[in-house]
C-alpha positions as CSV (number, residue, x, y, z in Angstrom):
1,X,15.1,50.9,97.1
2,X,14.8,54.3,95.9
3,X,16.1,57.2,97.8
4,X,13.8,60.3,98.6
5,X,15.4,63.7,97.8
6,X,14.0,66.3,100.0
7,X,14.4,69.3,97.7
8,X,15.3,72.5,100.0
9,X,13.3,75.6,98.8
10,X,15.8,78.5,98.8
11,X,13.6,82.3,98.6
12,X,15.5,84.4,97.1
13,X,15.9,88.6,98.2
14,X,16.4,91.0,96.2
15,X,18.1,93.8,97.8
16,X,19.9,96.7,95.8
17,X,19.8,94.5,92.6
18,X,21.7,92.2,93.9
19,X,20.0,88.6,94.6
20,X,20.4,87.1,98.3
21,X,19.0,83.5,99.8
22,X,16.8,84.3,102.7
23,X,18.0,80.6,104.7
24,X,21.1,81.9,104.0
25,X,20.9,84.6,105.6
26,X,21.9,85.0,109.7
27,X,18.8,84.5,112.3
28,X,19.1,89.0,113.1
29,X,19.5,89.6,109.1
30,X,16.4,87.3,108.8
31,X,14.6,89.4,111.2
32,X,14.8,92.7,109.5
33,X,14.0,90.9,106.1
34,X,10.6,90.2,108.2
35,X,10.5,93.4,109.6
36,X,11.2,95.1,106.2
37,X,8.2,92.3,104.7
38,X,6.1,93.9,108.2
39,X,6.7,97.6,107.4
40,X,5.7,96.9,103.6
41,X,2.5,95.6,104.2
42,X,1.9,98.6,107.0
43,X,2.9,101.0,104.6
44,X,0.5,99.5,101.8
45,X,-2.5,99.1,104.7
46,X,-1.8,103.0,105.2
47,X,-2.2,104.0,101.7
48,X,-5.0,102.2,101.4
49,X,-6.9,103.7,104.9
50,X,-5.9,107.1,103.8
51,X,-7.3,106.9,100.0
52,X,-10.3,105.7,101.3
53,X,-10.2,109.0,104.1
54,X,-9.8,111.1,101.2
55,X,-12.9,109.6,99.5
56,X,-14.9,110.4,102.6
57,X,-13.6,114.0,102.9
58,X,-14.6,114.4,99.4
59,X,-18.0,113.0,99.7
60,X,-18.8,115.4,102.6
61,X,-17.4,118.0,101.0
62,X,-19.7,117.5,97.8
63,X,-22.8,117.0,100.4
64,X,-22.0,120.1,102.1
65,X,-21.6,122.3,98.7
66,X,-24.9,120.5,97.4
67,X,-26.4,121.3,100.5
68,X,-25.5,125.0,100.6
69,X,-26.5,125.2,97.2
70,X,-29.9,124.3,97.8
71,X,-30.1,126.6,100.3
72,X,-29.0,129.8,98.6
73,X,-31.9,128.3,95.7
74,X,-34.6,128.3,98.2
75,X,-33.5,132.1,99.6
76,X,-33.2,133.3,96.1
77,X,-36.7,131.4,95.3
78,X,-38.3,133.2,98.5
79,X,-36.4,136.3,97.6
80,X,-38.5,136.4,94.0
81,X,-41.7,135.5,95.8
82,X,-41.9,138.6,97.8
């Protein structure tokens, strides 16, 4: 009979440029690597919400100059009407 391996999947960390094994690791130090994994995707989510802010802003502000533009057309418009 053949004996089954059970291959264990070591994940590697790379911290500093030096290479760790997160099951190697102590339970707290794998905590902050989840933490650290937890900030990362918070930080990313951030970026993201704000670029998409600035898009808005942007678009409001290029209605609003678009808007005041058609305004001062029509007065000038009116202005060489009377």
């Amino acid at each position: 009979m053949a004996k089954n391996k059970q291959e264990t999947i070591k994940t590697p960390i790379t911290l500093d440029d030096t290479e760790y094994t997160f099951e190697d690791m102590t339970p707290e130090q794998q905590t902050m690597v989840h933490h650290i994994a937890d900030l990362d995707k918070k930080i990313n989510g951030t970026k993201f919400n704000l670029d998409q802010l600035h898009v808005g802003k942007d678009a409001f502000v290029n209605l609003l100059k678009t808007s005041l533009e058609q305004k001062d057309d029509n007065a000038n418009t009116n202005d060489q009407l009377q």
